[in-house]
C-alpha positions as CSV (number, residue, x, y, z in Angstrom):
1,X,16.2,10.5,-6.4
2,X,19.5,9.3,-7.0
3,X,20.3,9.7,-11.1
4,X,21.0,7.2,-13.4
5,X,24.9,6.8,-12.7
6,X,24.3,6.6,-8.9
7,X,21.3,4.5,-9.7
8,X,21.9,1.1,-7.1
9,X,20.0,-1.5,-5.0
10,X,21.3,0.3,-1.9
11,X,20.3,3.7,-3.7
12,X,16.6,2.2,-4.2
13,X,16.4,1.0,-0.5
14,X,17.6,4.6,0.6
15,X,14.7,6.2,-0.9
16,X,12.9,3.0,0.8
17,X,14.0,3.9,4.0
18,X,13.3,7.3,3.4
19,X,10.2,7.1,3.2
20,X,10.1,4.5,6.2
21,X,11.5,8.0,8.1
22,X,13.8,7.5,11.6
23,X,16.5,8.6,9.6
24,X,17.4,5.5,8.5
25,X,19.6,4.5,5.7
26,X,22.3,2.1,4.7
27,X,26.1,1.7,3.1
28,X,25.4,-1.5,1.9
29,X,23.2,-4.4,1.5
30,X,25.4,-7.1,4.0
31,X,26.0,-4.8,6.6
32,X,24.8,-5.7,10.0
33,X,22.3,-3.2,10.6
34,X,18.6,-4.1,11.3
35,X,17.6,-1.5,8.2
36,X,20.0,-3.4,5.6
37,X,18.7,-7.1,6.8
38,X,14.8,-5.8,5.8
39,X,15.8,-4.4,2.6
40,X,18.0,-7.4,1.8
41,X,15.2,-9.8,2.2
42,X,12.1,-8.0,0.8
43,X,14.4,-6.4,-1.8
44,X,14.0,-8.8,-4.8
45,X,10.8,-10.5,-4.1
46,X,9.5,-6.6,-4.4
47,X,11.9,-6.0,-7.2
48,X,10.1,-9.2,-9.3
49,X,6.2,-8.6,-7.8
50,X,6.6,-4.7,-9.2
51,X,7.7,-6.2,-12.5
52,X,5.0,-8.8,-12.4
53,X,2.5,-5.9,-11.6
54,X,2.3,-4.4,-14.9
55,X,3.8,-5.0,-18.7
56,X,6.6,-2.1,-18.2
57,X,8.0,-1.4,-21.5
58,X,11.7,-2.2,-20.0
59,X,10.8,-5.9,-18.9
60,X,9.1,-6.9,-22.1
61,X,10.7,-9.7,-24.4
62,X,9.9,-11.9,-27.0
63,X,10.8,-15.6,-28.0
64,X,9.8,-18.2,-30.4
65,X,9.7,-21.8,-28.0
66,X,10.5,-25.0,-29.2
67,X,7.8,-27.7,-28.6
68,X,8.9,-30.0,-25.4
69,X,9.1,-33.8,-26.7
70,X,7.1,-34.7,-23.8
71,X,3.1,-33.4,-24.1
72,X,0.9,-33.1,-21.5
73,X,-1.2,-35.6,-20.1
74,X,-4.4,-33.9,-21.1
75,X,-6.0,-30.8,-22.0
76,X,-3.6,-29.6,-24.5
77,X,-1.6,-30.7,-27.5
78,X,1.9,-29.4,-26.5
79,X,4.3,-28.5,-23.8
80,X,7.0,-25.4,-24.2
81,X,9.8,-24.6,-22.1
82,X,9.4,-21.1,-20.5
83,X,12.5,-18.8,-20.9
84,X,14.9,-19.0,-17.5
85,X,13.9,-15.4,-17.2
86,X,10.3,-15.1,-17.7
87,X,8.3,-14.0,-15.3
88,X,4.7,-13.5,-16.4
89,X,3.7,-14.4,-20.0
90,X,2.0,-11.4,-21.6
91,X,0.7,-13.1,-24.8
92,X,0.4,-16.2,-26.7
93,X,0.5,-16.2,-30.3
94,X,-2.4,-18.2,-31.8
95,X,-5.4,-16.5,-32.6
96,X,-8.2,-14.7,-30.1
97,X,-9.4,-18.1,-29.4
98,X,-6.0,-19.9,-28.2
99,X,-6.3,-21.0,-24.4
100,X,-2.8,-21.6,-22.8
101,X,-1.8,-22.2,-19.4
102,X,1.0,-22.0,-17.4
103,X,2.3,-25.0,-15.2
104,X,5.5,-25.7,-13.6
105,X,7.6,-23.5,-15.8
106,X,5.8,-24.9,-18.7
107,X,3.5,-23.4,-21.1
108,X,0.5,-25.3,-22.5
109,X,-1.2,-25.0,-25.7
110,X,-2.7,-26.4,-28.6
111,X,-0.6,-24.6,-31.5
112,X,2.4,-26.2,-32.6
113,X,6.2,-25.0,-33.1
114,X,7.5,-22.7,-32.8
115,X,5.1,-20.9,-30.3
116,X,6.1,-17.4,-30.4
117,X,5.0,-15.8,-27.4
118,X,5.5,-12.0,-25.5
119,X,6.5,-12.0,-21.5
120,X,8.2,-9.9,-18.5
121,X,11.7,-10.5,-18.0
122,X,13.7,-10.6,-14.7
123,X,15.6,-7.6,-14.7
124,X,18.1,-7.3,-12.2
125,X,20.3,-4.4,-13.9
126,X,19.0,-1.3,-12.0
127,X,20.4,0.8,-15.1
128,X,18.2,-0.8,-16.7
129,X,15.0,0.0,-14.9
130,X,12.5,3.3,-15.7
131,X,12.5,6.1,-13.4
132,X,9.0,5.9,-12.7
133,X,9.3,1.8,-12.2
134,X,12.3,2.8,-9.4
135,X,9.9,4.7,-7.6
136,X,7.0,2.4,-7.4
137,X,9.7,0.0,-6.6
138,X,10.8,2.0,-3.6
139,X,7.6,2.5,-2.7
140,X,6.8,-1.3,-2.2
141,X,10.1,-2.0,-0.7
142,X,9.2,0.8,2.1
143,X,5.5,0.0,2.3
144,X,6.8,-4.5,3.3
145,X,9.6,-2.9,6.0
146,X,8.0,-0.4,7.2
147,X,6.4,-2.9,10.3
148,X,9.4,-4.4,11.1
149,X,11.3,-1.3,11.1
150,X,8.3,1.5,12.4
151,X,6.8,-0.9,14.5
152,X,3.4,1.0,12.8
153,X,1.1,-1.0,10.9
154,X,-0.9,2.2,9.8
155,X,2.9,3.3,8.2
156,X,2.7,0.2,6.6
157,X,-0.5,0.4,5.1
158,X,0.0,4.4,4.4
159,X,3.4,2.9,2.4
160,X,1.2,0.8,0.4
161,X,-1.2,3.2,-0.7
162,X,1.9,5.7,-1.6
163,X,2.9,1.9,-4.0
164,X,-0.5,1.7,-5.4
165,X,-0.3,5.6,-6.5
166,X,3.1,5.5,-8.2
167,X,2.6,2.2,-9.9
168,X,-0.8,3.6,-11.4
169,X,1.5,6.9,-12.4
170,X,3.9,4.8,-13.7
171,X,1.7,2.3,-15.3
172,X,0.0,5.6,-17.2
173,X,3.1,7.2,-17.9
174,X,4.6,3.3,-19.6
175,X,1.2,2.7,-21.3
176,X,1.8,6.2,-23.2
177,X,4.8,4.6,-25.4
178,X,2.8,1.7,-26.9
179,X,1.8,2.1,-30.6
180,X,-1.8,3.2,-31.4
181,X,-3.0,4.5,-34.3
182,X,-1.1,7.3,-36.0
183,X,-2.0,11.3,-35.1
184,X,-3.3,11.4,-39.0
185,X,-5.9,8.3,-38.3
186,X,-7.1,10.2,-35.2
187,X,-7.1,13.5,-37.1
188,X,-9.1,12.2,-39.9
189,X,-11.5,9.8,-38.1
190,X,-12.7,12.9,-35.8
191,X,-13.3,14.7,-38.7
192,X,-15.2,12.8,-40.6
């Protein structure tokens, strides 16, 4: 795995193509080489489907939304503007009971202004991205070329199952730096 300095779209399609196999790799995302045309179209429609896939700690972000002056037609009180980068809302603030939806780059809702919600941002900055997230990434990315580049739809579907492994590593590993209760809560609520 390439480290974090070397870290690169091309580096991530490398380990892509490694795992593809036929000795396959590329210099560079525009060459003109069968390889780099598959990895520069699945490359970040995988990229945003592996951040939609779970709430990684690196993706998450938080604003407060203005209330559109436009509400909706029916159903619910108000219309916000999602962020330019959000690509999955996580949460709503608004109680347990607040239904939202999300329409046409909209969010609606009964609560008023400012709506402070959680979501997954586009991240494009590889630097930026988790080791673990890189690999499940890689993964994907080798698991949606692999047909057109193997001609093997079992390597395909053997590529997927290799995704579905690391993003369930990754999503444990991720979930691990949330906030929970302290180690003195646990301490004193198992010996009670």
């Amino acid at each position: 795995m390439p480290t974090l300095t070397e870290l690169s779209e091309v580096a991530i399609c490398n380990l892509a193509l490694q795992d593809v196999g036929r000795g396959l790799s590329i210099t560079a995302l525009d060459e003109n080489s069968q390889a780099a045309r598959a990895c520069r179209l699945r490359y970040p429609f995988a990229r945003d489907a592996c951040l939609r896939a779970y709430d990684w700690n690196f993706a998450a972000a938080r604003a407060c939304l203005p209330a559109l002056a436009e509400a909706p037609a029916f159903g619910f009180a108000h219309a916000y503007q999602l962020p330019a980068d959000c690509l999955f809302v996580r949460e709503v603030e608004g109680g347990e009971d607040c239904e939202w939806k999300v329409e046409s780059g909209k969010l609606l809702t009964d609560p008023g202004a400012p709506l402070s919600i959680r979501y997954t941002r586009a991240v494009t900055n590889v630097v930026a991205f988790d080791a673990l997230f890189v690999e499940a990434l890689a993964a994907r990315i080798a698991s949606e070329i692999a047909v057109s580049l193997s001609e093997s739809i079992a390597k395909g579907q053997l590529l997927w199952q290799v995704y579905q492994s690391k993003l369930a590593e990754a999503r444990r590993r991720d979930a691990q730096e949330g906030a929970g209760r302290s180690l003195i809560d646990e301490y004193w609520l198992a010996n009670r």
